[in-house]
C-alpha positions as protocol buffer text, in pm:
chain_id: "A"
residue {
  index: 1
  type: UNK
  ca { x: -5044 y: -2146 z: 21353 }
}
residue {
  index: 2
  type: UNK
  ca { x: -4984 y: -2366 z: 21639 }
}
residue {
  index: 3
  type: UNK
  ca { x: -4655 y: -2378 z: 21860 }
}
residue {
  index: 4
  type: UNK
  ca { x: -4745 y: -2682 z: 22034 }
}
residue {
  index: 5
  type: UNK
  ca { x: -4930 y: -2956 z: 21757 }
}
residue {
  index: 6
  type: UNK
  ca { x: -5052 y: -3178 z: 22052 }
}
residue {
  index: 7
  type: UNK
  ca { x: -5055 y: -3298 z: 22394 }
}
residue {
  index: 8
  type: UNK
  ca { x: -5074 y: -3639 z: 22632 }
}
residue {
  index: 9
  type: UNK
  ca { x: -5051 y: -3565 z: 22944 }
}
residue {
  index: 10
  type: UNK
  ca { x: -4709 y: -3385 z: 23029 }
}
residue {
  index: 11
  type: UNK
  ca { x: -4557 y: -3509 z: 22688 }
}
residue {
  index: 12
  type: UNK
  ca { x: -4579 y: -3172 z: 22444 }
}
residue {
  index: 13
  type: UNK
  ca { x: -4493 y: -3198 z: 22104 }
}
residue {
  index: 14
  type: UNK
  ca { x: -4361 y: -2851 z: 21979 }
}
residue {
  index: 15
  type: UNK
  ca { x: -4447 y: -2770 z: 21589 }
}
residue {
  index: 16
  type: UNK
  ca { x: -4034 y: -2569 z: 21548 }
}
residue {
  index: 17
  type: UNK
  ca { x: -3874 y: -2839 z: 21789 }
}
residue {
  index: 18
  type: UNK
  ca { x: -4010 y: -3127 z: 21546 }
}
residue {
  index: 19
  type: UNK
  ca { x: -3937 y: -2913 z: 21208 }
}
residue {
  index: 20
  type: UNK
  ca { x: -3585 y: -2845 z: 21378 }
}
residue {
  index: 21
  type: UNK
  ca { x: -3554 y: -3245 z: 21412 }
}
residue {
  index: 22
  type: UNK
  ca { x: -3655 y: -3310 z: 21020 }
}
residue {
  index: 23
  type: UNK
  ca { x: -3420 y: -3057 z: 20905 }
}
residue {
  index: 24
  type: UNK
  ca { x: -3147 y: -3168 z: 21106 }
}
residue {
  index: 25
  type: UNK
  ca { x: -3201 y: -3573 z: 20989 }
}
residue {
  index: 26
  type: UNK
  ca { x: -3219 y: -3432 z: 20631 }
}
residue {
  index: 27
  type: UNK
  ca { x: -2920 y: -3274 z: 20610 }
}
residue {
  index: 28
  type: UNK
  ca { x: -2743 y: -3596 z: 20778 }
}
residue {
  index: 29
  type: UNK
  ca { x: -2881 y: -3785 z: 20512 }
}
residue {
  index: 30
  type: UNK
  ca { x: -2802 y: -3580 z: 20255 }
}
residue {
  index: 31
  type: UNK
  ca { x: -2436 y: -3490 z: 20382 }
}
residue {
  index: 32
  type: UNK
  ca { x: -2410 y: -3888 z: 20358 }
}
residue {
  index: 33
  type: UNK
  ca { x: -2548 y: -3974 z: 20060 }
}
residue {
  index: 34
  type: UNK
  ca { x: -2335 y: -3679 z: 19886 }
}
residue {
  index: 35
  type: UNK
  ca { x: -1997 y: -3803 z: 20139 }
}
residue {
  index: 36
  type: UNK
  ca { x: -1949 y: -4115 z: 19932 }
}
residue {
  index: 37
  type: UNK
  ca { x: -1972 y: -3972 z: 19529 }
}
residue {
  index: 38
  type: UNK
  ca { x: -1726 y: -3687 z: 19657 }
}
residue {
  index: 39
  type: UNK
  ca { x: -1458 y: -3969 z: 19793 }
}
residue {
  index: 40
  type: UNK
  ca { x: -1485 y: -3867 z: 20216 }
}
residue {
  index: 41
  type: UNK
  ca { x: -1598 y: -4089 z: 20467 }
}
residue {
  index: 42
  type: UNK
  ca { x: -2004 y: -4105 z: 20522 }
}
residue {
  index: 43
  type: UNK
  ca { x: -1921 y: -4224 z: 20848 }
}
residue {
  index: 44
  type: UNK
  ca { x: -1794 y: -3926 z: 20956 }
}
residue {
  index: 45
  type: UNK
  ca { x: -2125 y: -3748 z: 20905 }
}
residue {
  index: 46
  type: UNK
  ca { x: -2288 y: -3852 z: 21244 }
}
residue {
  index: 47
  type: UNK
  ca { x: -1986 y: -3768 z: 21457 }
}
residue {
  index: 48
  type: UNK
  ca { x: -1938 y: -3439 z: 21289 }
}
residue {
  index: 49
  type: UNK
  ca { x: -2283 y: -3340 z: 21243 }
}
residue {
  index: 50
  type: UNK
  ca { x: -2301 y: -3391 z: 21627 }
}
residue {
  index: 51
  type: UNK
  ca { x: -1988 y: -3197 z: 21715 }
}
residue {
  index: 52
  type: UNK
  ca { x: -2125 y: -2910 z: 21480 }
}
residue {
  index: 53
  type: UNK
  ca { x: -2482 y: -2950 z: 21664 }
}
residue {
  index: 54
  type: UNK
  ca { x: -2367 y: -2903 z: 21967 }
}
residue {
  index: 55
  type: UNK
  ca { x: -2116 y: -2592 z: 21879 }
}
residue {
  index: 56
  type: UNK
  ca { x: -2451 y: -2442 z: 21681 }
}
residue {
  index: 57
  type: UNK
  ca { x: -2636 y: -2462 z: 21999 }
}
residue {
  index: 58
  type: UNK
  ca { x: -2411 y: -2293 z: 22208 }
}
residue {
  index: 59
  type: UNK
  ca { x: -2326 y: -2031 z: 21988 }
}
residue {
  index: 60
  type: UNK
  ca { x: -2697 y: -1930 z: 21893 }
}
residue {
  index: 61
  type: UNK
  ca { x: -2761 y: -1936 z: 22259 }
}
residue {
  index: 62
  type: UNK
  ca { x: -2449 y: -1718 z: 22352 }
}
residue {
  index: 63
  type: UNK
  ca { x: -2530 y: -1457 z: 22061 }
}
residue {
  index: 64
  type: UNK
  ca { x: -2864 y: -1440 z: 22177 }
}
residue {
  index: 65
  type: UNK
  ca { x: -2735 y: -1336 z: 22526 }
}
residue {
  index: 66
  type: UNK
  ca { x: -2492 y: -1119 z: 22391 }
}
residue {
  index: 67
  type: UNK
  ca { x: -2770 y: -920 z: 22137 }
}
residue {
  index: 68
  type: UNK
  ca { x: -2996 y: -912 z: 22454 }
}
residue {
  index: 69
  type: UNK
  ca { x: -2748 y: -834 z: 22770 }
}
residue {
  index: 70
  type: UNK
  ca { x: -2941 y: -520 z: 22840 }
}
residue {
  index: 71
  type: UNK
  ca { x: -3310 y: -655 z: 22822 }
}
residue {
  index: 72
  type: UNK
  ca { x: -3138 y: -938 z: 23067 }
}
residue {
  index: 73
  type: UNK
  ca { x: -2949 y: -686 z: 23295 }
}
residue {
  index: 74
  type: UNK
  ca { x: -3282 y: -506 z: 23320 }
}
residue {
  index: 75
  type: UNK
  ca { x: -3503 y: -766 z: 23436 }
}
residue {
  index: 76
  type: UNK
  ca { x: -3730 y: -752 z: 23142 }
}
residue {
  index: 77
  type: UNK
  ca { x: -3650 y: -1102 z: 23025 }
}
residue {
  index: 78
  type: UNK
  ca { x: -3829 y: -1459 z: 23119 }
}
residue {
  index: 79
  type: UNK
  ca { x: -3643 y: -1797 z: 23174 }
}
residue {
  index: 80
  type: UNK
  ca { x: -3879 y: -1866 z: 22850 }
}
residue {
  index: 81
  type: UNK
  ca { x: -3697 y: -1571 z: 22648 }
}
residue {
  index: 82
  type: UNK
  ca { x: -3362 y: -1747 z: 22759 }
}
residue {
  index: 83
  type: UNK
  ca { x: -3487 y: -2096 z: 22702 }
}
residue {
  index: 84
  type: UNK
  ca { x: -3648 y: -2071 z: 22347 }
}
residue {
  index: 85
  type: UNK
  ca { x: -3425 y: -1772 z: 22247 }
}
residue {
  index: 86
  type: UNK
  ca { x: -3159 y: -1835 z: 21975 }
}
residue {
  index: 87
  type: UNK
  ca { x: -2953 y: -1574 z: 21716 }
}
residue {
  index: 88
  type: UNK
  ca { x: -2930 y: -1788 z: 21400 }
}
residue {
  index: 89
  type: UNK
  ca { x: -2581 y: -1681 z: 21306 }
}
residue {
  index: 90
  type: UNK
  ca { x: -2454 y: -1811 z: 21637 }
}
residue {
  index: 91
  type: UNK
  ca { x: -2543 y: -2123 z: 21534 }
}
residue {
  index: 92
  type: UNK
  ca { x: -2383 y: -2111 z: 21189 }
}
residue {
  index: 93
  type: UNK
  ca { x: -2041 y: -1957 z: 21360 }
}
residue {
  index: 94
  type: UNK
  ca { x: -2041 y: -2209 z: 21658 }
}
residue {
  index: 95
  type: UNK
  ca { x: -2145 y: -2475 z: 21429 }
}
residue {
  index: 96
  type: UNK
  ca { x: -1846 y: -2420 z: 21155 }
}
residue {
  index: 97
  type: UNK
  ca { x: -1620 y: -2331 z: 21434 }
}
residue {
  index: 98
  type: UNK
  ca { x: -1694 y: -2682 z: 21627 }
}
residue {
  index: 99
  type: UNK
  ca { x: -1675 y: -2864 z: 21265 }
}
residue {
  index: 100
  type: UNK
  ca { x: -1320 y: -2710 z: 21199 }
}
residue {
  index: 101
  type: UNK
  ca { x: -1244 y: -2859 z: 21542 }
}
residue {
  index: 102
  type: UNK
  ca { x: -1353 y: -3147 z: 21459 }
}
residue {
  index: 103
  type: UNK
  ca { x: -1178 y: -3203 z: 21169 }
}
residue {
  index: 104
  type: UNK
  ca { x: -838 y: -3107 z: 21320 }
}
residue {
  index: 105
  type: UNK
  ca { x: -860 y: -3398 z: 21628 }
}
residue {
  index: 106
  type: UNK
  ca { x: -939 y: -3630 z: 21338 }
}
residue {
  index: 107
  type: UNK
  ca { x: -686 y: -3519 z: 21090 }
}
residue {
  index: 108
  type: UNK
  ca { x: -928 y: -3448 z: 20840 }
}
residue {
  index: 109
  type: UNK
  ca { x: -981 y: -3173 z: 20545 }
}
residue {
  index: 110
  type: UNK
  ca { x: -1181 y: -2912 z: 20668 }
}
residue {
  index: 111
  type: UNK
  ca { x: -1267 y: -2757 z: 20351 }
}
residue {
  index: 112
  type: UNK
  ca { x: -1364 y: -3065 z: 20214 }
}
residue {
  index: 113
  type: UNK
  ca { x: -1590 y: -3131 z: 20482 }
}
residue {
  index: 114
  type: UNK
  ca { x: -1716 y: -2723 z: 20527 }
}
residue {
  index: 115
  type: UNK
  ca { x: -1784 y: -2782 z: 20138 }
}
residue {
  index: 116
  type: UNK
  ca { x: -1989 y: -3087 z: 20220 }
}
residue {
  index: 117
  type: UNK
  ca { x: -2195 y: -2955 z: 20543 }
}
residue {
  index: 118
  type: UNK
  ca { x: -2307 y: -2634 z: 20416 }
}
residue {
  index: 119
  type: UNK
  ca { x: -2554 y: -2742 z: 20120 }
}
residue {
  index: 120
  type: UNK
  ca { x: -2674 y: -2965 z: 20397 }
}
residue {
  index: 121
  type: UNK
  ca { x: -2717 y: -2633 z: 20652 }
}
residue {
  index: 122
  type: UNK
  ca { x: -2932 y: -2487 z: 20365 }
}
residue {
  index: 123
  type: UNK
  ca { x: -3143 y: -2770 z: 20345 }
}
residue {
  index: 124
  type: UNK
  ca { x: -3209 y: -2767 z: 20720 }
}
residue {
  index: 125
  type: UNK
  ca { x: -3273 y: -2397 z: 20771 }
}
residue {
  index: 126
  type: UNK
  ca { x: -3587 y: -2438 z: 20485 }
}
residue {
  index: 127
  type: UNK
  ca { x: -3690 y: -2710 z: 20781 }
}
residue {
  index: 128
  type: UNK
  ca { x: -3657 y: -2460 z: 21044 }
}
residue {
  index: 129
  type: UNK
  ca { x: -3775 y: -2183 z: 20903 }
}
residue {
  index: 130
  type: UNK
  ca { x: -4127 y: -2368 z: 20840 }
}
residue {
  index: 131
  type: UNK
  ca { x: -4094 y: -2455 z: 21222 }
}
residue {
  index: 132
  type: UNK
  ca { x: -4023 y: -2047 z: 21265 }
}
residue {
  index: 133
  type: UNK
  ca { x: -4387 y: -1989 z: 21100 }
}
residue {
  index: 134
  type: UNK
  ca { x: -4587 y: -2250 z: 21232 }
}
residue {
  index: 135
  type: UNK
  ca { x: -4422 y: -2188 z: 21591 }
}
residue {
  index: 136
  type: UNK
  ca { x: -4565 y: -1766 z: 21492 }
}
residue {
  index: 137
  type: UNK
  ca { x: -4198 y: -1644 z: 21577 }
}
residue {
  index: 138
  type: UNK
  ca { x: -3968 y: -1422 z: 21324 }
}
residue {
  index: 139
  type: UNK
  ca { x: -4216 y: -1257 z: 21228 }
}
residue {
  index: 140
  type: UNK
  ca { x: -4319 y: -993 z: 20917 }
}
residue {
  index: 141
  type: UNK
  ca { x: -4438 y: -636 z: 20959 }
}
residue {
  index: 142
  type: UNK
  ca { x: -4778 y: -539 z: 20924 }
}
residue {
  index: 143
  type: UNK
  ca { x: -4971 y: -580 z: 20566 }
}
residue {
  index: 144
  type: UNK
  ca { x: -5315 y: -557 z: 20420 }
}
residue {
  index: 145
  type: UNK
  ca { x: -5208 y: -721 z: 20136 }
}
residue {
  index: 146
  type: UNK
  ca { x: -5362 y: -1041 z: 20002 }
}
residue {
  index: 147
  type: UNK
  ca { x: -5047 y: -1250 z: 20137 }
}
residue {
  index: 148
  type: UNK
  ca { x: -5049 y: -1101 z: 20482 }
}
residue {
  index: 149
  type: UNK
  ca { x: -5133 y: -1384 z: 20762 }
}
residue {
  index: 150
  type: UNK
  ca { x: -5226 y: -1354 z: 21105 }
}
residue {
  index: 151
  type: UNK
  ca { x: -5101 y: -1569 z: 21410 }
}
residue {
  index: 152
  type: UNK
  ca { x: -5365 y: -1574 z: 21697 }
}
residue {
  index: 153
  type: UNK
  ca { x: -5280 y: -1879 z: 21801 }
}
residue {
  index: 154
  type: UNK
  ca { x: -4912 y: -1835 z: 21859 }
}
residue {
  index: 155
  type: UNK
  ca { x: -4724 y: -1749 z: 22170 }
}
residue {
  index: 156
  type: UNK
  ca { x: -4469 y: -1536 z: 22052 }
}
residue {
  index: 157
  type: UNK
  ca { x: -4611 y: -1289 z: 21777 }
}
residue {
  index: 158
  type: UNK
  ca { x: -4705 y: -1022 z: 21933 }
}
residue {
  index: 159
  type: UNK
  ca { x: -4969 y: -869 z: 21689 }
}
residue {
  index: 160
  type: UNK
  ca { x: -5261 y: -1113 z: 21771 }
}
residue {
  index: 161
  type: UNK
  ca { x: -5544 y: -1026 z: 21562 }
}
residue {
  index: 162
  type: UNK
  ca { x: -5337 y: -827 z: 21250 }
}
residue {
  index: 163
  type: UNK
  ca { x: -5212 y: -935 z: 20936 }
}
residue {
  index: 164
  type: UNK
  ca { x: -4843 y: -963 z: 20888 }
}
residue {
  index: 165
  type: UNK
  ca { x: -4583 y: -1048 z: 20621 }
}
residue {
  index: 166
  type: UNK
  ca { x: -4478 y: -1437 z: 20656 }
}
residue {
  index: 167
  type: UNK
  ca { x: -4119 y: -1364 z: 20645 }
}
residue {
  index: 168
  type: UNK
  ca { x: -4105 y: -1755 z: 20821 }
}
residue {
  index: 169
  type: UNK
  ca { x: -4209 y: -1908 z: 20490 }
}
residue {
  index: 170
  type: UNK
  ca { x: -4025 y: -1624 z: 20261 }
}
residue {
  index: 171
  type: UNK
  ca { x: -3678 y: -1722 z: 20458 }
}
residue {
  index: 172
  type: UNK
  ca { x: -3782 y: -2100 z: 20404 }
}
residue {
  index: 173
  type: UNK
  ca { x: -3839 y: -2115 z: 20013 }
}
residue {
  index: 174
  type: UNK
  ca { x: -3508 y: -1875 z: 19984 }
}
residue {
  index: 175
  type: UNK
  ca { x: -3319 y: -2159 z: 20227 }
}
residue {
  index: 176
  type: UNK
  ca { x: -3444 y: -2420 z: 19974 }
}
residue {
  index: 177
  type: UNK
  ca { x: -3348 y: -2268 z: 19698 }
}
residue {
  index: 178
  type: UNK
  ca { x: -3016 y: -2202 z: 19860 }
}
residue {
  index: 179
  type: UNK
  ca { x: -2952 y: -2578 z: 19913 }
}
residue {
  index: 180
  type: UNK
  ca { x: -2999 y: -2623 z: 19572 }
}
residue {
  index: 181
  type: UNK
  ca { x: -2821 y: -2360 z: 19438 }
}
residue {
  index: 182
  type: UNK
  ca { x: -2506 y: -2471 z: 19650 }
}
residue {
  index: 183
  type: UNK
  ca { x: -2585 y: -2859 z: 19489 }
}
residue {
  index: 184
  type: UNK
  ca { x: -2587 y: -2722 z: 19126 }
}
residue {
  index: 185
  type: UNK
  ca { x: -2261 y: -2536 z: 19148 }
}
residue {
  index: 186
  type: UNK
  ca { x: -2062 y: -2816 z: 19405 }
}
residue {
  index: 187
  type: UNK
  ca { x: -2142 y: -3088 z: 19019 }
}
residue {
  index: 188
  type: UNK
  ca { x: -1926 y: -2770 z: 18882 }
}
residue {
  index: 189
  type: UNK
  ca { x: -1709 y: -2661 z: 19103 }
}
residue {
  index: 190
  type: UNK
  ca { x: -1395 y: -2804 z: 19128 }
}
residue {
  index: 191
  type: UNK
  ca { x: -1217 y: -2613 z: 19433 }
}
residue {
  index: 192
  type: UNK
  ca { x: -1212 y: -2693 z: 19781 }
}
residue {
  index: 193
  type: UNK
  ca { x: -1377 y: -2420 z: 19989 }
}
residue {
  index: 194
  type: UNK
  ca { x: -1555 y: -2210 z: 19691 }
}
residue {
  index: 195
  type: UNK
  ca { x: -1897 y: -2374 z: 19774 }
}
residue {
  index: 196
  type: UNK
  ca { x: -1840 y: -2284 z: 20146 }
}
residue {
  index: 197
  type: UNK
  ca { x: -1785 y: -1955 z: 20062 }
}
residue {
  index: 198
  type: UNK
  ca { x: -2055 y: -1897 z: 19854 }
}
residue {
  index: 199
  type: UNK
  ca { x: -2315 y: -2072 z: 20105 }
}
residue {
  index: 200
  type: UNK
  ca { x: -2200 y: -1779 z: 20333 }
}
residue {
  index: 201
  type: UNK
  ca { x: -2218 y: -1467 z: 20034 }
}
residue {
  index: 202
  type: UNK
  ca { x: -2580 y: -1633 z: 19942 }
}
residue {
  index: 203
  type: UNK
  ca { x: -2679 y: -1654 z: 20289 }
}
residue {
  index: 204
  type: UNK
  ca { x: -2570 y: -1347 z: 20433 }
}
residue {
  index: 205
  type: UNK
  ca { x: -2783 y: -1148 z: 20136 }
}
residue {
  index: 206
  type: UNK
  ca { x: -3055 y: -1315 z: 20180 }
}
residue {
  index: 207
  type: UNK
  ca { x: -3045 y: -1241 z: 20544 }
}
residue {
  index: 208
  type: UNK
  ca { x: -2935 y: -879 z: 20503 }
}
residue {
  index: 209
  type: UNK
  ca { x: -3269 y: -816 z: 20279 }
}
residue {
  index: 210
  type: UNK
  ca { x: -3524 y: -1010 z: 20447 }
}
residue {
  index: 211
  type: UNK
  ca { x: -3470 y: -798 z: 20785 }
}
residue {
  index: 212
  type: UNK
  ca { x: -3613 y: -515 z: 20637 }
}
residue {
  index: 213
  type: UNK
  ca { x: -3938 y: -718 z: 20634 }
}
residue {
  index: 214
  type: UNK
  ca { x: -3923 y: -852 z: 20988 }
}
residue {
  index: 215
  type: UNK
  ca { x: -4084 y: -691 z: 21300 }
}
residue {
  index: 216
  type: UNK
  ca { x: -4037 y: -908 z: 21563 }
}
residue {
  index: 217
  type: UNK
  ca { x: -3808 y: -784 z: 21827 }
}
residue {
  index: 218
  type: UNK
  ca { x: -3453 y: -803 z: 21749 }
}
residue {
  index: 219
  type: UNK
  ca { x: -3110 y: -635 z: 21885 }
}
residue {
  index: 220
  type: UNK
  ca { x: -2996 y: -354 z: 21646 }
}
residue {
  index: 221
  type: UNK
  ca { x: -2630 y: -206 z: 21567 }
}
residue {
  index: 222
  type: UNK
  ca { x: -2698 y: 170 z: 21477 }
}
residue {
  index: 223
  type: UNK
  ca { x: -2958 y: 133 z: 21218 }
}
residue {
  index: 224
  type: UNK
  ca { x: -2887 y: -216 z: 21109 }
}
residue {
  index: 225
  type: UNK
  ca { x: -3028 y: -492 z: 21285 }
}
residue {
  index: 226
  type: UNK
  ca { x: -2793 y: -713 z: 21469 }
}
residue {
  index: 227
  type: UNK
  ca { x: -2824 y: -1007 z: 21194 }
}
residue {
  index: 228
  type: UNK
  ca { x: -2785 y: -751 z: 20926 }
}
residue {
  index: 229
  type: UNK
  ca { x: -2433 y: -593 z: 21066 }
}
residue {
  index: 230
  type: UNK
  ca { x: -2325 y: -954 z: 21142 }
}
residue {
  index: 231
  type: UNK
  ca { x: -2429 y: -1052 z: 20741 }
}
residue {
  index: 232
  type: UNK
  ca { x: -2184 y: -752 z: 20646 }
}
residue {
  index: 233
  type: UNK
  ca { x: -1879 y: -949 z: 20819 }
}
residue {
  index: 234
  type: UNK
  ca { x: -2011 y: -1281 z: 20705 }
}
residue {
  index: 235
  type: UNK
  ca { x: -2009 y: -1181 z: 20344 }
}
residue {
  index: 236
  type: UNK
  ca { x: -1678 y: -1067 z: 20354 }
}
residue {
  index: 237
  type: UNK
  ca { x: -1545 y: -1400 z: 20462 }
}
residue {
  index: 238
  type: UNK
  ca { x: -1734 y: -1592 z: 20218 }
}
residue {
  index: 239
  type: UNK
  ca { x: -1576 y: -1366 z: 19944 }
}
residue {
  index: 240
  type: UNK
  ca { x: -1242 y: -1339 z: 20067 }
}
residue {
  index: 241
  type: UNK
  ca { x: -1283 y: -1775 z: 20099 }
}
residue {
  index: 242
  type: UNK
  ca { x: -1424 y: -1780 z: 19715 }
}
residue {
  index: 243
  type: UNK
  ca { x: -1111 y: -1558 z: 19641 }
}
residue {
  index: 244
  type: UNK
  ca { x: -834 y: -1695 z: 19808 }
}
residue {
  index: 245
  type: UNK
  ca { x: -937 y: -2087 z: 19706 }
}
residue {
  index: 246
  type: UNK
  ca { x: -1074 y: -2042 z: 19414 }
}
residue {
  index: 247
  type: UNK
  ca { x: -755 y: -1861 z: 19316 }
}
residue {
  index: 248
  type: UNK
  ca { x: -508 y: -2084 z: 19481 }
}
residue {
  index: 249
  type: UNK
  ca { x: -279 y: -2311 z: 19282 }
}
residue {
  index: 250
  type: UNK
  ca { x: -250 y: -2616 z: 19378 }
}
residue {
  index: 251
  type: UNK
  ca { x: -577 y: -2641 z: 19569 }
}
residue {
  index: 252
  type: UNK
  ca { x: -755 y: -2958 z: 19648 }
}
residue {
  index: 253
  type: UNK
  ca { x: -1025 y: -3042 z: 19366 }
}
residue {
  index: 254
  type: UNK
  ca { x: -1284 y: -3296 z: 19374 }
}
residue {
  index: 255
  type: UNK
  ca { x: -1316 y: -3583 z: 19139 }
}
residue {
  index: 256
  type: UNK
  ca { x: -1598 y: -3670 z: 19157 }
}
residue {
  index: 257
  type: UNK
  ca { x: -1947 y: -3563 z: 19097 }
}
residue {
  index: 258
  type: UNK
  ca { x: -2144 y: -3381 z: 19431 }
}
């Protein structure tokens, strides 16, 4: 797999930088297209999605940091580790948490909107995730299976020359299938804030039980990886969400279909 597809001159273009691009311009599409049929304002979608993209960067940054202040205190990181390095749950926290401000300056619903976005985060994490396996990152443990890959060419797995499981594209079809999971049940669902919940119950399994695949250096919490403790927390706030909206009287519904 190749990090970097091509080069002219100083201009690099970077295979998970590109995917991250496609995902991000799909899910602003699709957060638009679906804005209109569910009665919110499509041009909201660029100001928000920007607002969110901007918190997601931060936080995956700042949980990467955080998951890696000892490797940092001890010298053993690069300005490349810091650069490229990101903690994807970061960026869902920082991005939700920079949406719900967002929607309070404007006066806006935020569980209408956090029921909009998140099909649309699904969608762009299959993106990424391709961008994860052609970039050789998040990578599998070893396999001699048929399915097992190897990724000489990359510049972060570090097991050039063995076969590994391609968690990357494993994470990716599971992301896809997420976003349209999340699509079939918002046609259904009539509460504000259910589909938000469950994008974070779906999500945080999925997450939880591909880590026990992966073998690329993480941070761990005991015996859990860092991303797996986090997914315990995470799925307790998309259930208690599902609960507490989809029980509440009285709660906004939406009219029309997603």
């Amino acid at each position: 797999m190749r990090a970097i597809l091509f080069e002219i001159g100083p201009i690099k273009l970077h295979s998970y930088g590109l995917m991250l691009a496609v995902g991000v311009i799909a899910a602003m599409l699709m957060a638009e297209k679906r804005a209109g049929k569910l009665g919110l304002d499509p041009e909201r979608i660029f100001s928000l999605g920007i607002w969110c993209a901007a918190g997601g960067f931060l936080g995956a940054k700042l949980l990467y940091v955080m998951t890696e202040w000892k490797t940092l205190l001890n010298g053993g990181m690069t300005f490349r580790d810091i650069i490229y390095g990101f903690v994807v749950y970061g960026g869902i926290i920082g991005g939700i948490f920079s949406g719900y401000l967002y929607t309070r300056v404007k006066k806006l619903s935020f569980l209408k909107y956090f029921d909009l976005v998140m099909p649309s985060i699904a969608l762009a994490q299959g993106f990424g995730r391709i961008g994860c396996f052609l970039a050789g990152c998040c990578y599998g443990k070893e396999t001699d299976a048929w399915y097992g890959m190897e990724f000489n060419h990359s510049v972060y797995a570090g097991m050039h020359g063995v076969k590994v499981i391609p968690t990357q594209l494993i994470m990716s079809a599971a992301n896809f299938l997420h976003f349209f999971l999340l699509i079939f049940l918002a046609k259904r669902v009539k509460k504000d804030g259910v589909i938000a919940g469950c994008y974070l119950i779906f999500y945080s399994i999925g997450r939880f039980l591909i880590e026990f695949l992966r073998n690329d250096p993480r941070g761990e919490v005991g015996t859990l990886s860092t991303s797996q403790f986090i997914s315990l927390f995470i799925f307790a706030a998309g259930a208690a969400i599902v609960l507490v909206t989809g029980l509440r009287k009285g709660s906004g519904t939406k009219n029309k279909a997603a």
